[in-house]
N, C-alpha and C positions, 0 to 999 in steps of 0.2 A: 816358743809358742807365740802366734802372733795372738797382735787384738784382735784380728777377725774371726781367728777360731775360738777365742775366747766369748767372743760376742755370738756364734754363730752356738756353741754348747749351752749359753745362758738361755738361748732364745727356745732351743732344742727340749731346755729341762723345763720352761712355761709351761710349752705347748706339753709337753706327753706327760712329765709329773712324774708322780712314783705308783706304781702299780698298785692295784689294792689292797689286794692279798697278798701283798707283799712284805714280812716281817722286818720291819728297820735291825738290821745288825746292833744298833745302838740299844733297843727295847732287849733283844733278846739278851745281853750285856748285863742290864738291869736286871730283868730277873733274876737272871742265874746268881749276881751276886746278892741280891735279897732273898734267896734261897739259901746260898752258905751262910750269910749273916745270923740268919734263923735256927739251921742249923748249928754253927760254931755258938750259939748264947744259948744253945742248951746243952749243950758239951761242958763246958764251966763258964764262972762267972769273975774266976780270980782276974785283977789285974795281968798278971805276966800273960795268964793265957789270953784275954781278948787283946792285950800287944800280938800274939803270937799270929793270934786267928787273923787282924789288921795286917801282915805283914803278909799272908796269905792271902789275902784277896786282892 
């Protein structure tokens, strides 16, 4: 990849950005695993098992 296309994609993501309504893949990431987390700490609260639950997400 040259520098120009490098410079030429930097310039490209100024101008246009990210969409609005557009869900960042990394938020959707976060939830979902702050939804298992919620879910697995009322599941149990033993050591072994939040190692287990930790191993799973």
């Amino acid at each position: 990849m040259s520098s120009l296309t490098i410079v030429f994609a930097y310039a490209l993501d100024l101008i246009l950005g990210d969409p609005q309504g557009f869900p960042h893949p990394v938020r959707l990431m976060g939830k979902l695993i702050s939804a298992l987390e919620r879910l697995f700490r009322k599941v149990g609260s033993s050591p072994i098992w939040l190692r287990c639950a930790g191993v799973l997400l």
